[in-house]
C-alpha positions in Angstrom: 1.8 -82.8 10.4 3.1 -80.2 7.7 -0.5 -80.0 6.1 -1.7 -78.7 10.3 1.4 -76.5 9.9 0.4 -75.0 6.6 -3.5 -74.7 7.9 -2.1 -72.5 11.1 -0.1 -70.8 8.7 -2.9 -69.8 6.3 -5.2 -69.4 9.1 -2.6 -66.7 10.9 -2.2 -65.1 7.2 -5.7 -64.5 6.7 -5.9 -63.0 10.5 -3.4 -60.6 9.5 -4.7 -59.5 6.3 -8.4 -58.7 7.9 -6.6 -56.4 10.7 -5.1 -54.4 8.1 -8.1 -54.2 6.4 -9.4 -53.3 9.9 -7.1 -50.4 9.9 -7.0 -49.8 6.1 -11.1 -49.0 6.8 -10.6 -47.2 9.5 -8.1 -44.7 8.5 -10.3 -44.6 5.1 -13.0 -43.1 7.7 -10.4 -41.1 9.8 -9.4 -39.3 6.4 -13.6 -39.2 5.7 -14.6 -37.5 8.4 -11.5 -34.9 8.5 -12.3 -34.4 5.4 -16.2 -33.5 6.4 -14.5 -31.3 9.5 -12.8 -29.3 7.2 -14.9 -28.9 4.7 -17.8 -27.7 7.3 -14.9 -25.4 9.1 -14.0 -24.0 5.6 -17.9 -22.9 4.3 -18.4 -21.6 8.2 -15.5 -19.2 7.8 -15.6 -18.8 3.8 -18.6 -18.1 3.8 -18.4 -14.2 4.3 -16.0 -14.1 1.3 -18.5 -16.1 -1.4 -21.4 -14.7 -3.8 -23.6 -17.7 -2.8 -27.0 -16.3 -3.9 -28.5 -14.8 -7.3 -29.1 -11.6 -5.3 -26.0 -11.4 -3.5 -24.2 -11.3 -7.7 -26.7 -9.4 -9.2 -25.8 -6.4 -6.0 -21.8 -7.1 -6.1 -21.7 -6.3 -9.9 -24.3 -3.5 -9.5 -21.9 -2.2 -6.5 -18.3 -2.4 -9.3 -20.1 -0.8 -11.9 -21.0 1.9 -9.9 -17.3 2.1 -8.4 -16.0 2.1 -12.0 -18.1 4.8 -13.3 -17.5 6.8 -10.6 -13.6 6.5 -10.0 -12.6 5.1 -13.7 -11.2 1.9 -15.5 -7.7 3.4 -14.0 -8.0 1.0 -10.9 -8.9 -2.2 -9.8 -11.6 -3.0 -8.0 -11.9 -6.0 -6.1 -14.8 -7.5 -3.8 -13.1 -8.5 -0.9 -15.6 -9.8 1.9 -19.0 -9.5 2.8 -19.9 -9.7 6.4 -22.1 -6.7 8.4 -20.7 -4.8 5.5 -19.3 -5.1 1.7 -16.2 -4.8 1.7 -14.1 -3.5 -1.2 -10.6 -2.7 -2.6 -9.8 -0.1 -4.6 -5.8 -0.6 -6.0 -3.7 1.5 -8.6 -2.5 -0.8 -11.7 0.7 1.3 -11.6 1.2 1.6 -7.9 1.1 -0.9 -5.3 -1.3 1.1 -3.3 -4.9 -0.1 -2.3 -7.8 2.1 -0.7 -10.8 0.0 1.3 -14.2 1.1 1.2 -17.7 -0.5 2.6 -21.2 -0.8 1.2 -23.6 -1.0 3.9 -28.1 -0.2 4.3 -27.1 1.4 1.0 -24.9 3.6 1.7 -20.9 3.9 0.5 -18.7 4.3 3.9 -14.7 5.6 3.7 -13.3 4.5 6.6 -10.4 7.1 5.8 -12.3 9.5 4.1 -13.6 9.6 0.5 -10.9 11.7 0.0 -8.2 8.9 0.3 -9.6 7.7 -2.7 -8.6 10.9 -4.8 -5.4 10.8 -2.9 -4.6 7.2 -4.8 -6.0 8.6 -8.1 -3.3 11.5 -7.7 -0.5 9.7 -6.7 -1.3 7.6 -9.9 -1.1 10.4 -11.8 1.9 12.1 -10.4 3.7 8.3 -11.0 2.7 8.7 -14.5 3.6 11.9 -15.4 7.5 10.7 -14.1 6.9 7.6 -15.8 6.5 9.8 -19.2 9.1 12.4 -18.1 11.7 9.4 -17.2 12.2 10.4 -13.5 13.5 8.2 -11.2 11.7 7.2 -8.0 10.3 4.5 -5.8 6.8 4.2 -3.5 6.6 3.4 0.2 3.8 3.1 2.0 3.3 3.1 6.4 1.9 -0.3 6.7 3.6 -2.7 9.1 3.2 -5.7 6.7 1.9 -6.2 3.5 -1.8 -7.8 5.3 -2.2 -4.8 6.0 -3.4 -1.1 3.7 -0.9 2.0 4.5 -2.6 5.1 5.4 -0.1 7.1 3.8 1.0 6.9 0.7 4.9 7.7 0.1 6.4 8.5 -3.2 10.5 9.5 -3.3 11.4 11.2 -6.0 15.4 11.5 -7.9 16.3 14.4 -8.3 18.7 14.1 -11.1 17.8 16.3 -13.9 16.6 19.7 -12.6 14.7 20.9 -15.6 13.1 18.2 -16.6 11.9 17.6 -12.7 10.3 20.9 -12.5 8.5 21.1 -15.8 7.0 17.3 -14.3 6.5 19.1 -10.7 4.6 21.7 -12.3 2.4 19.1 -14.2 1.5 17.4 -10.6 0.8 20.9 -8.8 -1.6 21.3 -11.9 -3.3 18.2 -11.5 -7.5 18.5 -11.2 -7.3 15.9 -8.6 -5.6 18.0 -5.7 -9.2 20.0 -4.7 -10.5 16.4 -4.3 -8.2 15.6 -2.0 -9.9 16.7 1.2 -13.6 15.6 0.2 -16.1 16.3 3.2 -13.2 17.5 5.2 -13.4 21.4 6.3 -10.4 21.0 8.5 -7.6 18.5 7.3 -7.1 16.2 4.3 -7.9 12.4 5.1 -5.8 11.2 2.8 -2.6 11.6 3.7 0.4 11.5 1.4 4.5 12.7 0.3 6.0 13.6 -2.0 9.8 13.5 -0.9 12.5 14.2 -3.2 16.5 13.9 -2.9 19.8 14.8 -4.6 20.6 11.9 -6.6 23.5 10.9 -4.9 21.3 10.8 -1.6 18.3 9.1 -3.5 20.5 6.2 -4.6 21.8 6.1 -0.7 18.4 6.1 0.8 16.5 3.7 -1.5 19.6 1.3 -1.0 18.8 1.3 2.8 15.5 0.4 2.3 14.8 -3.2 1.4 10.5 -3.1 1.7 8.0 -1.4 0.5 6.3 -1.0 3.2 7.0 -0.2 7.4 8.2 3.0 5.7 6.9 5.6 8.3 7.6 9.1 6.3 10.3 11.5 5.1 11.7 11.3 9.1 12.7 7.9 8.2 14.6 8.9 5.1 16.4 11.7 6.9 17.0 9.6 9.5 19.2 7.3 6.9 21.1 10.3 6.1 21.7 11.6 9.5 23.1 8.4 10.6 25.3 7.9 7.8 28.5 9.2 9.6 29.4 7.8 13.2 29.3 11.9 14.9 25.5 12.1 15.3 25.0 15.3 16.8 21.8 17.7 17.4 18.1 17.5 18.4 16.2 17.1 15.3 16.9 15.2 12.2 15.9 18.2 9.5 15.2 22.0 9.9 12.4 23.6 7.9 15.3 26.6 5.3 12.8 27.9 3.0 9.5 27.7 1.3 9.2 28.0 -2.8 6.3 28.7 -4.7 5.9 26.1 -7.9 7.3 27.7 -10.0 11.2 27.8 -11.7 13.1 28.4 -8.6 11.0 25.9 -6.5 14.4 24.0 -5.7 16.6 27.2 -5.1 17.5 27.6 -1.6 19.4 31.5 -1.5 19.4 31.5 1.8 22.4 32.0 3.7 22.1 29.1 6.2 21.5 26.9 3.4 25.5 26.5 3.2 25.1 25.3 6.7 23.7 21.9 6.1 25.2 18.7 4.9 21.8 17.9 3.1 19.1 19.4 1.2 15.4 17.7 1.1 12.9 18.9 -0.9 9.5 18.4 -0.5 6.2 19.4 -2.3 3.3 20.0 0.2 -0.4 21.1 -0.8 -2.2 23.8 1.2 -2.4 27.7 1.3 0.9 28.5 3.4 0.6 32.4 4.2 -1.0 32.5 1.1 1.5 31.3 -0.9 -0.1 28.2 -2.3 0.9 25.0 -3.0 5.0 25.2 -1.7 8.4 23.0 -2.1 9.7 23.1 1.0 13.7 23.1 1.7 15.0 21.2 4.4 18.2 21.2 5.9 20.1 18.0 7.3 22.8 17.8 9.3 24.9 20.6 10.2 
């Protein structure tokens, strides 16, 4: 009787152990072919971002050489995707600004203008020059995330010691990049940019307001930190154009009388013939 019990018993074990090998298989090939899914999924939609062929190298590192030559070891150049097109990134070292371009039938597009480029080489430049002159300042840029590239390139500047900012003002207005600036553009410069600069005390209010990088729209959004800083928010517009300076020693001197009207001064330097004046610094009055 016990040795029937003890068959039925080790009959009943072995039944259980070959349905868990049943399902031990069968999840083995569940995982398999997920695996296969994926992996077919992943090439489909990779596949636009991979060199896979000898050509498809040999014309990537034809295209970065000729990037590097032509724009300099100052950035870095990145292959990105290619799909109809080549797609590339062109990023400062010393900002966190990017420019994209394209490759495509052989020919280099700027989908902002080749211009935009130059404006990213300049804004390097300018950062460097406050770098070296020990300026304080910080760079925005318009994008609504960081997935995205900002079309306009934001740098705020401290205003802290006078001197020293003009000489390193001056430096920037003299910079051989500016006439690049508006490549193949009769009309308007493609690549936008500011160049914002505050009082120190409002610099240090401003840039504590901001906690991104990026989503920065331009100086409206700065003087809009300022003019809501008090509860009594009164008045159309958030700053009124004072005065326009040359570049030169007096570029932050504001002498005119309804200068004393305003609570805040903004400065900021623009490019362009104004009324023939040049390159300008213009004054800006918040709050009255």
């Amino acid at each position: 009787m016990k040795k029937k019990k003890d068959d039925a018993l080790e009959e009943t074990n072995e039944e259980i152990d070959e349905e868990a090998l049943k399902k031990e298989k069968k999840k083995k090939l569940i995982i398999i072919i997920s695996l296969i899914i994926f992996l077919v999924i992943f090439a489909f939609y990779a596949k636009p971002f991979l060199l896979i062929t000898k050509k498809d190298k040999q014309i990537n590192e034809e295209n970065i050489n000729y990037l590097k030559s032509k724009y300099s070891d100052n950035v870095n150049i990145s292959f990105i995707s290619k799909k109809k097109a080549w797609k590339y990134h062109i990023c400062s070292k010393i900002t966190p600004y990017c420019v994209e371009i394209k490759y495509q039938n052989k020919k280099w597009k700027y989908p902002q203008g080749e211009g935009f480029v130059y404006t990213l080489l300049f804004m390097d430049e300018a950062v460097s020059i406050l770098k070296d002159s020990n300026i304080e300042y910080m760079t925005y840029g318009n994008n609504k995330n960081t997935l995205v590239l900002p079309d306009n390139l934001i740098l705020v500047i401290k205003k802290d010691d006078t001197n020293n900012l003009i000489n390193a003002i001056k430096r920037i207005n003299n910079s051989s990049l500016i006439n690049s600036l508006c490549v193949n553009s009769k009309d308007r410069c493609t690549g936008r940019f500011e160049i914002n600069i505050f009082n120190a005390s409002e610099y240090d209010y401003i840039t504590s307001k901001i906690k991104n990088d990026y989503d920065v729209s331009g100086y409206e959004r700065f003087y809009q930190i300022l003019y809501d800083k008090e509860e009594n928010r009164f008045g159309k517009r958030l700053g009124e154009n004072v005065v326009r300076n040359g570049i030169n020693d007096g570029m932050f001197t504001c002498n005119d009388p309804s200068c004393n009207n305003y609570k805040y001064l903004a400065y900021r330097y623009v490019i362009g013939n104004h009324n023939q004046v040049g390159n300008t610094m213009i004054i800006e009055g918040i709050r009255k």
